[in-house]
Every structure is written in C-alpha cells, then in structure tokens.
N, C-alpha and C positions, 0 to 999 in steps of 0.2 A: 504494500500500500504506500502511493507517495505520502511525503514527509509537507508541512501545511504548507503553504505559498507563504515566501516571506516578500518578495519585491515583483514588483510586475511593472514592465515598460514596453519602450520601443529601442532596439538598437541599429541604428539608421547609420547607411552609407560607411562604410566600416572599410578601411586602408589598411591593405597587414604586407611590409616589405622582411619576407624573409631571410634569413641566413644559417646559414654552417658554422656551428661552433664546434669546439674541441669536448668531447662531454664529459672529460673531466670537473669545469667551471659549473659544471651545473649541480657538481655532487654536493656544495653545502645548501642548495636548495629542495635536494630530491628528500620527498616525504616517504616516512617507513612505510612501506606494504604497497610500494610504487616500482615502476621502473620506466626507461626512457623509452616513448613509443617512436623507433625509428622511421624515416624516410627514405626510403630505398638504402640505407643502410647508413643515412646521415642523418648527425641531430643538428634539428632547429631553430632556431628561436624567432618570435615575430613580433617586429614593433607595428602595433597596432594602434589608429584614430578613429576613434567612431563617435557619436553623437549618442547620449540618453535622453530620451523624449519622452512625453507625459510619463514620468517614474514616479510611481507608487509605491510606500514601505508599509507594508503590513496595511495596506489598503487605502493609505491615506498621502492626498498628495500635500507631499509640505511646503508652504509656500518659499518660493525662492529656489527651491532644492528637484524645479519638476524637470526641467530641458537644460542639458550641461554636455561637455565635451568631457572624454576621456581618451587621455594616453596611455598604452601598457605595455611592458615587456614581459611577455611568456614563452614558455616552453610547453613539451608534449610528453605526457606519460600515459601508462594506463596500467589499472590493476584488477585483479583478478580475486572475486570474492568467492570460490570455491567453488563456483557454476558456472561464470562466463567471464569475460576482459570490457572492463570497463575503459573506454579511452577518454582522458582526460588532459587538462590543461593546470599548469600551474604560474604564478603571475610573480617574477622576482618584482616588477614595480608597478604603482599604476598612481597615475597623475588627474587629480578631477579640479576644479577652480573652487570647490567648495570645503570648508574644514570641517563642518556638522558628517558632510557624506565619509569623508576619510574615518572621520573618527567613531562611524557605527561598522564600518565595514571592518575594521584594524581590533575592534573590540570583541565584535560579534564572531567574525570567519577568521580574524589570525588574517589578515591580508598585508599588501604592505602597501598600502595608500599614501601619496601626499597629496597635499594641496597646494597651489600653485595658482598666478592669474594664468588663465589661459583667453583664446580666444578661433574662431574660424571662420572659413569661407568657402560659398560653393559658386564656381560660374561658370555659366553655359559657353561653352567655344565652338560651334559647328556642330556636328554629330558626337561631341565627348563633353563634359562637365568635368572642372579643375576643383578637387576639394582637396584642402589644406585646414592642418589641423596645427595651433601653435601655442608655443607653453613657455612664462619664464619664468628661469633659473639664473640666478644670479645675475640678474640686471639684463639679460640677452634674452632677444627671443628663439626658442628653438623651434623647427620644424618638421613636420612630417605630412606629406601628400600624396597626391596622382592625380593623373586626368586618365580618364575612365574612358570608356567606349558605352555611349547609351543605349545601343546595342544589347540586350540582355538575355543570356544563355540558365540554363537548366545545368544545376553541377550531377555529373555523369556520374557512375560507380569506378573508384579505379586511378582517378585521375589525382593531380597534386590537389587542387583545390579543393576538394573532397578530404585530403589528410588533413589541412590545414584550416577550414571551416568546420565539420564535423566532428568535433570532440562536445560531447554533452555531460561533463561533469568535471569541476574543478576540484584541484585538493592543495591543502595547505601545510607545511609541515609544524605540526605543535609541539616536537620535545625527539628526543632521540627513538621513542621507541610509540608515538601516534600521531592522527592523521587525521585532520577534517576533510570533508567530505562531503559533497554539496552538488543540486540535480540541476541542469540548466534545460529549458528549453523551449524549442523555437523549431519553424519548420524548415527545411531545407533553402538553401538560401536560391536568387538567384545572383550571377554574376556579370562585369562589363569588363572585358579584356582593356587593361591596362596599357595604356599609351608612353608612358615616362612618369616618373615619380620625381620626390623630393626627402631625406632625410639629413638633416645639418643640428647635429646636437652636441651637446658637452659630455660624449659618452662615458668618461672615467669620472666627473664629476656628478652625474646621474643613476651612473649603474655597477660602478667600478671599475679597476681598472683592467680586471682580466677579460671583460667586454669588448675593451678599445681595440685589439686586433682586430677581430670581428665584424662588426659594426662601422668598423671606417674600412672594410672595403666591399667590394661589389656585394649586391645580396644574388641567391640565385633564383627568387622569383619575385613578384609585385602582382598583388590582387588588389580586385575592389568587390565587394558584396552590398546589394540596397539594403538587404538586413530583413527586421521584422518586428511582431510581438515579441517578447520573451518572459519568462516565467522562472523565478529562481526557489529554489527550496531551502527551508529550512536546513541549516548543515545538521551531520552526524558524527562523531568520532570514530575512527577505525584504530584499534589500542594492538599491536602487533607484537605477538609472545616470541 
C-alpha cells in the first residue's frame, strides 16, 4: 500500500546535462542497501533545472512557497528489497530561492538543500525554446540551460533518456548502516531533442572539488523533458543489518 502523499506539484521543463564521473567520488554519498545503477557501464551524474509549479505540502499551498526554480546535482542507484530492483536517484545538492523549502526538505528527507537567489527564463527562437535556469553563489551568477526542439517525442524502452528520466524513487543516506527512502511519481515524460546547452558554475565551490574534473568538461548527453504532475510520498527508513 503506498505511503500518504506528502507534496504534490508540477515539474515543468526540466534541463539534465549529463556526465561521466569516476564512481569512486560518489562513494561518501552512496546510501547503505544501495548500489550505483550503471549506464552502459558508466556512472553519471546530472545537473538538473527544472521549474516547481502550483506545489502543494501536505495539501496546502503556502503562500510565496507555490512556483520556484530548482537546481540539483544527482546521481543513479537502485536497490533491491528482496522481490524486485528498485531504480532510484540520489541528490549530493539541490538549490531552490527559498529557505522555508530547504529547511523542511533537509529536516524531513535528510536532503541536502540550499537556498540561494535564483532566477529564469524561457524564449521562443523559431521551432526551439531557450530555457535557462540561474542561481547565485557568491556574488556570481551561475548557469544552466538548453534550447530544446519543440518538437516532442515519446521516450522509447531502451534508450538513454529512458535511464536518465525514469528513476521513480529517491534515497538519502542517514548514518552508516540506513537509508531513507521515498516514492516519486509522474507519468512518462515527453521529450524535445536538444539543440546546444549552457553550464558555467563554481563547481569546486558548489559541489567540491572532486567534481571539478568532471563537470568542466564535455558532458556526454543534454536533455530536455516538458515534465508533469508529480506526487511524492511520505519517506521510509531502510535500516541495513
């Protein structure tokens, strides 16, 4: 039986420029009773901008708190509760302009939120739309974007974006030996083939510094998704003997 609705929104127009990390860096964030869900036999990480629109916590929209950006840096695991493989996402950062949202999310799920002013933009260019999403950190602003293909496809079985969009449950590491554990979701996205993107950030100052290789150079793909409803549940503990 799911677990009660804790948040219910929109996550609209969503930017994830991937990359290849070493998957060593990701081992003081890997949660016990996890492990890393490869990519053809690479791990990833994805810096993500996407937009939360009419959000709802626990049913109620807070004023000030309902339509905000967010930026995040995650990675891909999945685990296996003694039936099936659960594929999930875990978030070393996430950036929203609000410190109320940071500070239920950091309380509640063990996340690692900050707050930050942020701001964005979406404009029409011919047959593609430029969204840009941007955040500042220490007096600078940083950014992350794409311009999209309006064009909108159906994600296939099989394909990258299918690895990289479809993970339906996050988890968070709480202590050496457990593991929050939490249901997302949403229906299948669709997608607009990605024309050129933009990433320009402080990444050792952001995310540290065994990042910086990584992230300052090429990524090996650039999505964009319209997104949708989404539905987040109540987390659980997973306590690993």
């Amino acid at each position: 039986m799911p677990k009660p609705q804790f948040l219910k929104a929109q996550w609209k127009n969503l930017v994830m420029i991937n990359y290849e990390v070493d998957p060593r860096i990701l081992d003081p964030y890997l949660p016990p009773g996890t492990e890393l869900d490869l990519w053809q036999g690479k791990a990833l990480v994805s810096m993500v901008g996407f937009m939360f629109l009419d959000t709802k916590v626990l049913g109620i929209k807070w004023p000030w708190h309902v339509n905000f950006e967010e930026v995040n840096l995650r990675f891909y695991v999945k685990h296996f509760n003694g039936t099936e493989w659960k594929r999930g996402a875990v978030f070393v950062s996430e950036i929203v302009p609000k410190p109320i949202i940071a500070s239920i999310a950091n309380n509640l799920y063990k996340e690692h939120y900050s707050a930050m002013p942020m701001r964005h933009s979406v404009i029409a260019v011919d047959d593609h739309t430029q969204f840009l999403y941007e955040w500042k950190f220490k007096g600078k602003w940083n950014k992350l974007g794409a311009t999209a293909s309006n064009q909108l496809l159906d994600i296939k079985p099989g394909i990258a974006e299918e690895f990289i969009f479809e993970h339906y449950w996050g988890y968070n590491k709480l202590s050496a030996t457990s593991t929050m554990e939490y249901q997302v979701e949403h229906v299948s996205w669709q997608t607009g083939k990605v024309k050129d993107y933009v990433f320009d950030a402080d990444v050792a100052g952001l995310y540290g510094e065994a990042f910086k290789p990584y992230l300052d150079k090429e990524p090996v793909s650039a999505f964009f998704a319209v997104g949708s409803d989404i539905k987040v549940r109540m987390g659980d503990k997973i306590v690993v003997k």
